[in-house]
PyMOL commands that place a pseudoatom at each C-alpha (Angstrom):
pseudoatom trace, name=CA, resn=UNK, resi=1, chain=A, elem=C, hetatm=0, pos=[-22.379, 40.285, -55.079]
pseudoatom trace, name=CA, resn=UNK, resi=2, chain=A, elem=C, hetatm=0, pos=[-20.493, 37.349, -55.349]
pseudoatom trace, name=CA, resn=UNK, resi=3, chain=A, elem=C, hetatm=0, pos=[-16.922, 37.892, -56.497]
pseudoatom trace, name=CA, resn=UNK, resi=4, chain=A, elem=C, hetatm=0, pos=[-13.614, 35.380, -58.034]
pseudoatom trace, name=CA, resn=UNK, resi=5, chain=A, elem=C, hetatm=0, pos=[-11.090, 34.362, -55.995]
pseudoatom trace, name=CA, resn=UNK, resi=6, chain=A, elem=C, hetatm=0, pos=[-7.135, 34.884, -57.724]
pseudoatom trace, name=CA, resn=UNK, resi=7, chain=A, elem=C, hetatm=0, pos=[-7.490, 31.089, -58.060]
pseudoatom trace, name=CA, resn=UNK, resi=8, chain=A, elem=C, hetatm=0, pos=[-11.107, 31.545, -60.150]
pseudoatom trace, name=CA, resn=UNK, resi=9, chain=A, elem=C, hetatm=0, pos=[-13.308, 29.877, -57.011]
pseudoatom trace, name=CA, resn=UNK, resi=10, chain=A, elem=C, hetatm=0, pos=[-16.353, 32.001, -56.484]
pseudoatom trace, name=CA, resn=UNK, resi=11, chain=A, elem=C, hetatm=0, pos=[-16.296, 33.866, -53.375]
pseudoatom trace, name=CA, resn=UNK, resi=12, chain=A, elem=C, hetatm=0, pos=[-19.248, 34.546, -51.418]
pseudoatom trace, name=CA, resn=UNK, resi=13, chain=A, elem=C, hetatm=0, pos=[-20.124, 37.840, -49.269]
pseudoatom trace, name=CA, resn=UNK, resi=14, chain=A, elem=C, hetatm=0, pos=[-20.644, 37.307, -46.044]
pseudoatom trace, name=CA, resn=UNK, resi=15, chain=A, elem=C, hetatm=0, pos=[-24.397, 36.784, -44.592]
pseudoatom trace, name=CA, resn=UNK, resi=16, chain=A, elem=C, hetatm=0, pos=[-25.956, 40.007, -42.954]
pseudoatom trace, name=CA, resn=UNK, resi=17, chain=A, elem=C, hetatm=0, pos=[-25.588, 40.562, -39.797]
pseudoatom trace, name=CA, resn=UNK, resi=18, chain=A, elem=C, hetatm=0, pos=[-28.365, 41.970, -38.019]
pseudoatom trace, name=CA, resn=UNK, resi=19, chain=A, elem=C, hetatm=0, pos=[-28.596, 45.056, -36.335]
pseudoatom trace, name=CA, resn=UNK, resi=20, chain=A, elem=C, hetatm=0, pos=[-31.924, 44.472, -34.129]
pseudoatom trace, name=CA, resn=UNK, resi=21, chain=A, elem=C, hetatm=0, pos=[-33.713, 47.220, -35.678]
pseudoatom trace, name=CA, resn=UNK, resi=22, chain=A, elem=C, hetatm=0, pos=[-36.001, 45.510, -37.246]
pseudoatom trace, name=CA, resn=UNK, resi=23, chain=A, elem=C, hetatm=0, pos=[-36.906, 48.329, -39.756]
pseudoatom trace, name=CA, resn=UNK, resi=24, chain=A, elem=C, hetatm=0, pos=[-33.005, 48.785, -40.519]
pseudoatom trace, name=CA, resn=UNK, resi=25, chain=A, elem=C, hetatm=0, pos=[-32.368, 45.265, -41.001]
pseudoatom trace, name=CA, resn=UNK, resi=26, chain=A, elem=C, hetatm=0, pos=[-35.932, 44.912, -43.100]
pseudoatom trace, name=CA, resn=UNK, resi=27, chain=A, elem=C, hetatm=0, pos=[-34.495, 47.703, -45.548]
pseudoatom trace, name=CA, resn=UNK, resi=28, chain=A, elem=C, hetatm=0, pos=[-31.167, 45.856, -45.919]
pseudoatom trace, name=CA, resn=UNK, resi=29, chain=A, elem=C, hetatm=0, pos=[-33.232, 42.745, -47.404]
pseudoatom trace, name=CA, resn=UNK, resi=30, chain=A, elem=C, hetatm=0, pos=[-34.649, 45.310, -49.887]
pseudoatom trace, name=CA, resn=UNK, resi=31, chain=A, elem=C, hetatm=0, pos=[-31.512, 46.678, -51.125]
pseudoatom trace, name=CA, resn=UNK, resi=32, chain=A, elem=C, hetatm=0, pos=[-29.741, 43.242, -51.239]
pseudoatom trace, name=CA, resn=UNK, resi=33, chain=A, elem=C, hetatm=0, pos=[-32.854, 42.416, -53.245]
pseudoatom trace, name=CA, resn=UNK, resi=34, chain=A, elem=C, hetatm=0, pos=[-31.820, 44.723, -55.496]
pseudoatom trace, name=CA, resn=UNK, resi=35, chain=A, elem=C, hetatm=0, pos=[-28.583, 42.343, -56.283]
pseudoatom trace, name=CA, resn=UNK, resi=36, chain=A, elem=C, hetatm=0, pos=[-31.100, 39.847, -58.344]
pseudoatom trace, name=CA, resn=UNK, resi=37, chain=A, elem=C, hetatm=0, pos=[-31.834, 43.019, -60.668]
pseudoatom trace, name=CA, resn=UNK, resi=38, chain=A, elem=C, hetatm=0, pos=[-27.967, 43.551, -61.669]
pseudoatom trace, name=CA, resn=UNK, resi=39, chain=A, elem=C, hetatm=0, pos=[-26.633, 39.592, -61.109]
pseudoatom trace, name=CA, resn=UNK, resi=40, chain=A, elem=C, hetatm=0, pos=[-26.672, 38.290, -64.604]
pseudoatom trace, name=CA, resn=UNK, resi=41, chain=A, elem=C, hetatm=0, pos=[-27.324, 34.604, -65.101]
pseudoatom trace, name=CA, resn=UNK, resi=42, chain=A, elem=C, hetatm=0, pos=[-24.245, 32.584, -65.293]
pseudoatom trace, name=CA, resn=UNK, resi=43, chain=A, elem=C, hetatm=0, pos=[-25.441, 30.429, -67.106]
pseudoatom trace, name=CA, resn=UNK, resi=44, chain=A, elem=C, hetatm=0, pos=[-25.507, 32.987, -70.243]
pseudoatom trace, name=CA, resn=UNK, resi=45, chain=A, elem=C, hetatm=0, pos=[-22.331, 34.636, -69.325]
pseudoatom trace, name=CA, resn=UNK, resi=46, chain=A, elem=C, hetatm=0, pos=[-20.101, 30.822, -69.250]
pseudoatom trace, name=CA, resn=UNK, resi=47, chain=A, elem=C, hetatm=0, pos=[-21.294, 30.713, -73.005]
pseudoatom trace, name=CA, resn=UNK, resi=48, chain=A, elem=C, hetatm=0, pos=[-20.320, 35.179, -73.773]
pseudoatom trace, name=CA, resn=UNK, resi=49, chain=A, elem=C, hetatm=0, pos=[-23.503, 35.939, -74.337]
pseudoatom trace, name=CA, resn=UNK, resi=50, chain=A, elem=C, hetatm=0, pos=[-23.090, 40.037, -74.318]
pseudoatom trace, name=CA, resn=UNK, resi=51, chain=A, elem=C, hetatm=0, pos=[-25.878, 41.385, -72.240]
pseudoatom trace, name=CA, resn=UNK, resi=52, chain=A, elem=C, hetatm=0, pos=[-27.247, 38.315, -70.623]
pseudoatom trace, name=CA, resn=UNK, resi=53, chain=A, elem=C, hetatm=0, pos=[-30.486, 38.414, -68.598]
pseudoatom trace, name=CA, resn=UNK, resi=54, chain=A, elem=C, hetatm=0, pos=[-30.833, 39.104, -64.667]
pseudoatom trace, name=CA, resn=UNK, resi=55, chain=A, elem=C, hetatm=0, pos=[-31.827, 36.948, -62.047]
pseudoatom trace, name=CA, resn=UNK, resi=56, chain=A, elem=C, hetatm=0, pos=[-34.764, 39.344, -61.811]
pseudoatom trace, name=CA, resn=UNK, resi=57, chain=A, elem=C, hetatm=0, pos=[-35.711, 39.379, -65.748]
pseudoatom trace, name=CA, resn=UNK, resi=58, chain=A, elem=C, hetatm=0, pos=[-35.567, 35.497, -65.398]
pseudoatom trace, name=CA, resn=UNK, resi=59, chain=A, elem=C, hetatm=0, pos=[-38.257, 34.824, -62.663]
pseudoatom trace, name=CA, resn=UNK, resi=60, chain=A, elem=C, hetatm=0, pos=[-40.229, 38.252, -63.890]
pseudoatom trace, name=CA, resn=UNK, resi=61, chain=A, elem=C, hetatm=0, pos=[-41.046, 36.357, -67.065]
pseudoatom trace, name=CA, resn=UNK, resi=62, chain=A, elem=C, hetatm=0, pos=[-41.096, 32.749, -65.190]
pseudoatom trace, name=CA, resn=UNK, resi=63, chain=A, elem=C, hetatm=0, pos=[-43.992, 34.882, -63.131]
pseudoatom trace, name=CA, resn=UNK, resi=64, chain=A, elem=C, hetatm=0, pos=[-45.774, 35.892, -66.002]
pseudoatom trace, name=CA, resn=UNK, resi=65, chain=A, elem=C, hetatm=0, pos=[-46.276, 32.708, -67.938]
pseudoatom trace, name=CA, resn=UNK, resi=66, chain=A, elem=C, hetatm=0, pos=[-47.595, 30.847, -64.893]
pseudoatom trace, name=CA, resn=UNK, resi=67, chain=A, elem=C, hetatm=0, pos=[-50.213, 33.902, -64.998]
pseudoatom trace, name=CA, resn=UNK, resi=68, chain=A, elem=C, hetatm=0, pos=[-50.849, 32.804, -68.581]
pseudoatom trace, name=CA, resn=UNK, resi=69, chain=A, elem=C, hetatm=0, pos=[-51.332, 29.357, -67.276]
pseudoatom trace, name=CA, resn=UNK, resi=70, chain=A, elem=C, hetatm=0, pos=[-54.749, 27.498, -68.036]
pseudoatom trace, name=CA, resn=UNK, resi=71, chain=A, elem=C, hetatm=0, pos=[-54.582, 24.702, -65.737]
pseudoatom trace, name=CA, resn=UNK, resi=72, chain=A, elem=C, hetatm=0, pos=[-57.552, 25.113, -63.696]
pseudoatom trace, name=CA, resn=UNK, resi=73, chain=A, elem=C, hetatm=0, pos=[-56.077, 22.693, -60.970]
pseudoatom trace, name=CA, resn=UNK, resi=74, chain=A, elem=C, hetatm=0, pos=[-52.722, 24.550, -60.048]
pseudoatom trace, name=CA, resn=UNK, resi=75, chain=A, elem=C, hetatm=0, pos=[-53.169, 27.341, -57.277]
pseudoatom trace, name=CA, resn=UNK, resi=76, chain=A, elem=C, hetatm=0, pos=[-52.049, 29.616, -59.532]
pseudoatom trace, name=CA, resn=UNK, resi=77, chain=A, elem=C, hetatm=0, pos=[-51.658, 33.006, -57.362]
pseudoatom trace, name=CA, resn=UNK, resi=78, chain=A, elem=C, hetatm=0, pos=[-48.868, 30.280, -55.548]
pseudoatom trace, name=CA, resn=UNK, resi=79, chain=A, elem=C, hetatm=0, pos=[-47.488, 29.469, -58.538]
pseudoatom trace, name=CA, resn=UNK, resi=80, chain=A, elem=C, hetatm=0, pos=[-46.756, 33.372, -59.606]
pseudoatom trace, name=CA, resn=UNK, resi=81, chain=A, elem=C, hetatm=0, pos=[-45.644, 33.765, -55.711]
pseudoatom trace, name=CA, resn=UNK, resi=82, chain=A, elem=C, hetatm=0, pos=[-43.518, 30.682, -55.868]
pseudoatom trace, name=CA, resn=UNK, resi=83, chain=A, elem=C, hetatm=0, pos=[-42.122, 32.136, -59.439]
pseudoatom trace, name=CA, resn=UNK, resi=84, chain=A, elem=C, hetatm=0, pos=[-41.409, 35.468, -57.546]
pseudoatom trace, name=CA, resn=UNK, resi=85, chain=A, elem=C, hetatm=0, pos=[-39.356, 33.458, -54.842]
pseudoatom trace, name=CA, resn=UNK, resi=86, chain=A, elem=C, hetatm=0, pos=[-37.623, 30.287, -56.243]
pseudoatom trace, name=CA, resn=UNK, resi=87, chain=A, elem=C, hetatm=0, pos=[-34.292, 32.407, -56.491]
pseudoatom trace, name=CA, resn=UNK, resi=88, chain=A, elem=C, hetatm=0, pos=[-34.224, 34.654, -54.713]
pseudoatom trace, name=CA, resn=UNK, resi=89, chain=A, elem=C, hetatm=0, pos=[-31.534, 33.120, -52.191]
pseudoatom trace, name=CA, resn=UNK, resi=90, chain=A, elem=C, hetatm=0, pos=[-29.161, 34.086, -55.362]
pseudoatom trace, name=CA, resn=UNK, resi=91, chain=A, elem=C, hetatm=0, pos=[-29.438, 37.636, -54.244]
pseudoatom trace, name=CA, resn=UNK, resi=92, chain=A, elem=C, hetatm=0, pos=[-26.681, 36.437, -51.795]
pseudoatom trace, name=CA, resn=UNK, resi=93, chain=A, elem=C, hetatm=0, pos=[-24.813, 33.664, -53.741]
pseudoatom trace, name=CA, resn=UNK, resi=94, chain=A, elem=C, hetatm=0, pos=[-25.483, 34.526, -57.345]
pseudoatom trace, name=CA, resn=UNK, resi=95, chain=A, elem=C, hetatm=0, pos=[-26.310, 31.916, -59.890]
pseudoatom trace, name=CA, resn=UNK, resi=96, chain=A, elem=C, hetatm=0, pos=[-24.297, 28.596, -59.173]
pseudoatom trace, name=CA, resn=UNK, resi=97, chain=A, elem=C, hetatm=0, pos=[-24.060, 26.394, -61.876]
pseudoatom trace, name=CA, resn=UNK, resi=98, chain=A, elem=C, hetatm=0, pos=[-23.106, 22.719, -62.540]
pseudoatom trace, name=CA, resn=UNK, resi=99, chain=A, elem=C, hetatm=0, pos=[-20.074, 23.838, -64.288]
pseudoatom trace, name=CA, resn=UNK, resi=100, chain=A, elem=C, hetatm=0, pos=[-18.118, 25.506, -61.506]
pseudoatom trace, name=CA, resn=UNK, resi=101, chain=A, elem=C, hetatm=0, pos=[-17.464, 22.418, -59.275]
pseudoatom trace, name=CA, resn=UNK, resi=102, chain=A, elem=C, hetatm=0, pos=[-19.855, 23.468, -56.558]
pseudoatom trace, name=CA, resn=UNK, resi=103, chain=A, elem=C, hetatm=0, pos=[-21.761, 20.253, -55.378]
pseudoatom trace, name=CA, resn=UNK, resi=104, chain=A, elem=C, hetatm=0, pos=[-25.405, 20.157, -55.426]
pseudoatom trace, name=CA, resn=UNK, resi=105, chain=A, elem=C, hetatm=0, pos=[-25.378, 19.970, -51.210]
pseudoatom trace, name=CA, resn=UNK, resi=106, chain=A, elem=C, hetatm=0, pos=[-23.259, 22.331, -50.825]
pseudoatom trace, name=CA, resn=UNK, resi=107, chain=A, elem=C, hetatm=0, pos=[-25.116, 24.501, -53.329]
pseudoatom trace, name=CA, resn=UNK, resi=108, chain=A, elem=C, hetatm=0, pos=[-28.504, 23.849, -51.169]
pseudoatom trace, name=CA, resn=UNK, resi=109, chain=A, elem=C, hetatm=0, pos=[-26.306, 24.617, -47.924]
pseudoatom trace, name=CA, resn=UNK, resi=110, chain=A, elem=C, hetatm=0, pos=[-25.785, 28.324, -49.254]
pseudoatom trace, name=CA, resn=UNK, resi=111, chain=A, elem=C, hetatm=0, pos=[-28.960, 28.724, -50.335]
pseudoatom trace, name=CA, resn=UNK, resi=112, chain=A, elem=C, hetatm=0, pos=[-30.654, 27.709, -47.223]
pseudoatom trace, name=CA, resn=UNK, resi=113, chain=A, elem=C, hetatm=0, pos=[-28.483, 29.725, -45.108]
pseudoatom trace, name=CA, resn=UNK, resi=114, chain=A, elem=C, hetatm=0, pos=[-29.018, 32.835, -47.341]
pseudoatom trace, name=CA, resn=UNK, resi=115, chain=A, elem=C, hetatm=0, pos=[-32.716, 31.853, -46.937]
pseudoatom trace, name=CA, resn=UNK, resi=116, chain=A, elem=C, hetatm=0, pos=[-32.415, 31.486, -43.359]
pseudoatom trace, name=CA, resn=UNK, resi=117, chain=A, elem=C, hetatm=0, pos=[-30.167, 35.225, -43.244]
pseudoatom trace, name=CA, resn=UNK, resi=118, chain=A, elem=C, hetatm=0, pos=[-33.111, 36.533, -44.993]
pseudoatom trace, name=CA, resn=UNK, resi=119, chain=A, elem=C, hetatm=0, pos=[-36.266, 35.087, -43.358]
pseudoatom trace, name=CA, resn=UNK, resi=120, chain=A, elem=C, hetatm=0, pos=[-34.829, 35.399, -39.720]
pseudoatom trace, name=CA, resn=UNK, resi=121, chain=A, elem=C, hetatm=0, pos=[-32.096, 37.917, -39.539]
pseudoatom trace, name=CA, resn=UNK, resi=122, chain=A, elem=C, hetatm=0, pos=[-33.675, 40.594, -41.767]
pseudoatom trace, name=CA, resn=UNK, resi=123, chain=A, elem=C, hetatm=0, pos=[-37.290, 39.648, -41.349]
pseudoatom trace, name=CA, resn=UNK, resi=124, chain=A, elem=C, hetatm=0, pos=[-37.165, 38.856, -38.423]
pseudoatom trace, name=CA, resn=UNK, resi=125, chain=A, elem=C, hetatm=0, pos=[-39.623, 36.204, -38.806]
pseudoatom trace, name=CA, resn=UNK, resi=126, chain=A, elem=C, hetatm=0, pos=[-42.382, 38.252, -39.913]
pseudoatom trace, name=CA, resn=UNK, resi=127, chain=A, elem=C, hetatm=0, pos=[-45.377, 36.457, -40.993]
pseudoatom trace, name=CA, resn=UNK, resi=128, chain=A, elem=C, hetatm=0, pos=[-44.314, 37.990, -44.758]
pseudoatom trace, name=CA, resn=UNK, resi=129, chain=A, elem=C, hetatm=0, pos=[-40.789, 36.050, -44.251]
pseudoatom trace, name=CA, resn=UNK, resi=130, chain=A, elem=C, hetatm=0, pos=[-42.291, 32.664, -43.349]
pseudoatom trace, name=CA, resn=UNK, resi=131, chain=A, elem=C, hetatm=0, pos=[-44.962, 32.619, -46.355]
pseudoatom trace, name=CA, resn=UNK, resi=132, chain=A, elem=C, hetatm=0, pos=[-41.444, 33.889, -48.332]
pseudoatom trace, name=CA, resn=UNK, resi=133, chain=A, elem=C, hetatm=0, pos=[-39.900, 30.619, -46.584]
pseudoatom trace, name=CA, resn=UNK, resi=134, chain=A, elem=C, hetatm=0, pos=[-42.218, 28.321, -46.999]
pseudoatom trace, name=CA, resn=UNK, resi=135, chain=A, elem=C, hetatm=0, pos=[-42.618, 28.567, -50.563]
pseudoatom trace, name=CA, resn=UNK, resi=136, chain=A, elem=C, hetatm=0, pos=[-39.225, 28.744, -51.153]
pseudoatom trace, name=CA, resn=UNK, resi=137, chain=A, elem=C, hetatm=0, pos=[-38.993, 25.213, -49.277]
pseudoatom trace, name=CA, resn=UNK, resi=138, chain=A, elem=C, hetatm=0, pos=[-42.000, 24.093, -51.431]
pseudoatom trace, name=CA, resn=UNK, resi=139, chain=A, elem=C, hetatm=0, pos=[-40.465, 24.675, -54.441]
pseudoatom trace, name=CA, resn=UNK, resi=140, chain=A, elem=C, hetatm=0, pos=[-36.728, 22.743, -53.247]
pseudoatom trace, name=CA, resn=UNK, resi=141, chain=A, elem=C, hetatm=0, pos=[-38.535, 19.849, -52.172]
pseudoatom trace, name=CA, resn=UNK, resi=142, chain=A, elem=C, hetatm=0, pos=[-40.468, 19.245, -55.474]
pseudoatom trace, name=CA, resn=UNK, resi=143, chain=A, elem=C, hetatm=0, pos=[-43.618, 17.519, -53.513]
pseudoatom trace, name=CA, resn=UNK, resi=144, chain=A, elem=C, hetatm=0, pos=[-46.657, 19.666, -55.232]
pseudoatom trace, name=CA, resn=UNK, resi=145, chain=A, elem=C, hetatm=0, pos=[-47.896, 20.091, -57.988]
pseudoatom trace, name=CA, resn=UNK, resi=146, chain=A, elem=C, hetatm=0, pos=[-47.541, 23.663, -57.777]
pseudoatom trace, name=CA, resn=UNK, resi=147, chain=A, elem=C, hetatm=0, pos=[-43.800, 23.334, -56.975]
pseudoatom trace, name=CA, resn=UNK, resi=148, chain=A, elem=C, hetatm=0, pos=[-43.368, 20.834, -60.115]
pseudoatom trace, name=CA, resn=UNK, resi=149, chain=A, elem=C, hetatm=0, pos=[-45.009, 22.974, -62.207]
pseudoatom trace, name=CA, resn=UNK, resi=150, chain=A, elem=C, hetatm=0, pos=[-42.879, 25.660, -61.373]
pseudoatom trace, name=CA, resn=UNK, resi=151, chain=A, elem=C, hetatm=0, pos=[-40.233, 23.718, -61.930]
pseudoatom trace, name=CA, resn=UNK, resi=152, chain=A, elem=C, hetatm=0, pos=[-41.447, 23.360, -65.484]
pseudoatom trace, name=CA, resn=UNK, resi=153, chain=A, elem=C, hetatm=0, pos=[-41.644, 27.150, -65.779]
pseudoatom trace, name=CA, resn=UNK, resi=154, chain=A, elem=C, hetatm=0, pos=[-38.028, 27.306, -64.977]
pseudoatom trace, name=CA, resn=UNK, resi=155, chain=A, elem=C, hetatm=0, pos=[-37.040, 25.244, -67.546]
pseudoatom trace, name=CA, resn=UNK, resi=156, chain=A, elem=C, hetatm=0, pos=[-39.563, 26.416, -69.954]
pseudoatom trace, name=CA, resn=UNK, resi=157, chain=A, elem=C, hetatm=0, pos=[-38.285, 29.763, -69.211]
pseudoatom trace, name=CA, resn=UNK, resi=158, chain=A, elem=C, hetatm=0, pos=[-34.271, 29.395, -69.839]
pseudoatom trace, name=CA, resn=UNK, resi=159, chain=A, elem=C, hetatm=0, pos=[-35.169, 27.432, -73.374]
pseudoatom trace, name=CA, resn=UNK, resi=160, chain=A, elem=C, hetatm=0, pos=[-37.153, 30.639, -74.782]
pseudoatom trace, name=CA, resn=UNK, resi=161, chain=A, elem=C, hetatm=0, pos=[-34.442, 32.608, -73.155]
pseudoatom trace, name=CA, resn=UNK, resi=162, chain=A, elem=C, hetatm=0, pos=[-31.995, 30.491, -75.387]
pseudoatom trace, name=CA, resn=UNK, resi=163, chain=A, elem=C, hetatm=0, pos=[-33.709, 30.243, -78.248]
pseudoatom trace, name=CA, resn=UNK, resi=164, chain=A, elem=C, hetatm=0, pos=[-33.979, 34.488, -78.127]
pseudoatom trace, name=CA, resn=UNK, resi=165, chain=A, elem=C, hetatm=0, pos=[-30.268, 34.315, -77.993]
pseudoatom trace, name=CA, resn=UNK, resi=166, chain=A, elem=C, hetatm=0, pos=[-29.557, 32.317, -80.798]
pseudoatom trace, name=CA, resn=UNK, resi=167, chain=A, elem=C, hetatm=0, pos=[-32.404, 33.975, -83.297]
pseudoatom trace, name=CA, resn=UNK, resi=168, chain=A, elem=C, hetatm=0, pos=[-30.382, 37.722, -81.611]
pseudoatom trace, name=CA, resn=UNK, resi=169, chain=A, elem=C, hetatm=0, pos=[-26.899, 36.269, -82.682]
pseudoatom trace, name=CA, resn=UNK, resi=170, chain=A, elem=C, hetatm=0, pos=[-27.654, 34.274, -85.715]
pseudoatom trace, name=CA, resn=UNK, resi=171, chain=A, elem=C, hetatm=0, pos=[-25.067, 32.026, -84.694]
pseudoatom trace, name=CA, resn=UNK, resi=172, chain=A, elem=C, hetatm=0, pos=[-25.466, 28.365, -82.472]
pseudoatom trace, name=CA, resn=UNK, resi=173, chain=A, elem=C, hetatm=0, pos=[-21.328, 28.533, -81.802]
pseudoatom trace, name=CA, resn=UNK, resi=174, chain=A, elem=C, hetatm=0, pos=[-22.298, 29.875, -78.095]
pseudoatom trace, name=CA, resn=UNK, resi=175, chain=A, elem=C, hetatm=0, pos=[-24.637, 27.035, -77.483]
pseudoatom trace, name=CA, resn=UNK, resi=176, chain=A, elem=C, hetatm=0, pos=[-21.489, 24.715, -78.127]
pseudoatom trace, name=CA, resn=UNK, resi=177, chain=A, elem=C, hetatm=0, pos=[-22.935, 23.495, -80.797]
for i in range(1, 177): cmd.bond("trace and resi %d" % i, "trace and resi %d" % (i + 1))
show_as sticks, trace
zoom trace
């Protein structure tokens, strides 16, 4: 869980350090997993929403509209897998956003090496870890279709997430507006 310095700079926990069990270090990925379920989106915190949504809640629903998707020429198993994996390097830096002076490399750089903690120090490589990695990579570098539309999805996603808030709070003063 990532934490606030005294001077408000976002601290990040240290990457995992592996054990060499690989069923020890497997079940650490599963329980720092479970960080995506209790991280709440920054995003919706920065502007007090009360009970903002998860990590988890976000790509759960991101999952289930590309389900819902009729596009006959998206691979759309990938999509939902892609959906299911797009964020999940937040498990180990929470949800960085534009507004707390983190650059955009430096935000990929801690992503990757979460990713890279993940797929090669808990996973140990596992042929589950490198189709986790790969798609993860797909969606960052934007070059598919697939990856674009889930890119979409993500957007798509936080506006009905928004536009739930504001109907919830009858109120568009937390949207700055």
């Amino acid at each position: 869980m990532t934490e606030q310095s005294s001077s408000g700079k976002r601290v990040f926990p240290p990457l995992y350090v592996p054990t060499g069990d690989v069923d020890t270090d497997r079940l650490a990925f599963f329980h720092v997993l479970q960080r995506l379920k209790t991280q709440k989106r920054t995003g919706w915190i920065n502007r007090n929403i009360p009970n903002p949504e998860s990590i988890a809640d976000h790509m759960y629903r991101m999952a289930i509209l590309a389900m819902c998707t009729s596009d006959a020429s998206l691979d759309i198993p990938k999509c939902v897998l892609m959906c299911v994996v797009h964020d999940l390097a937040e498990a180990q830096v929470g949800d960085i956003t534009p507004s707390e002076g983190i650059s955009k490399e430096e935000k990929r750089r801690l992503e990757s090496e979460a990713m890279h903690n993940f797929v090669h120090d808990m996973l140990h490589g596992s042929e589950a870890a490198l189709r986790i990695e790969a798609l993860w990579r797909e969606y960052e570098e934007q070059q598919t279709k697939e990856a674009r539309f889930v890119k979409d999805l993500d957007r798509l996603e936080m506006a009905l997430q928004a536009r739930e808030y504001e109907k919830e709070y009858s109120s568009a003063s937390w949207l700055g507006r």
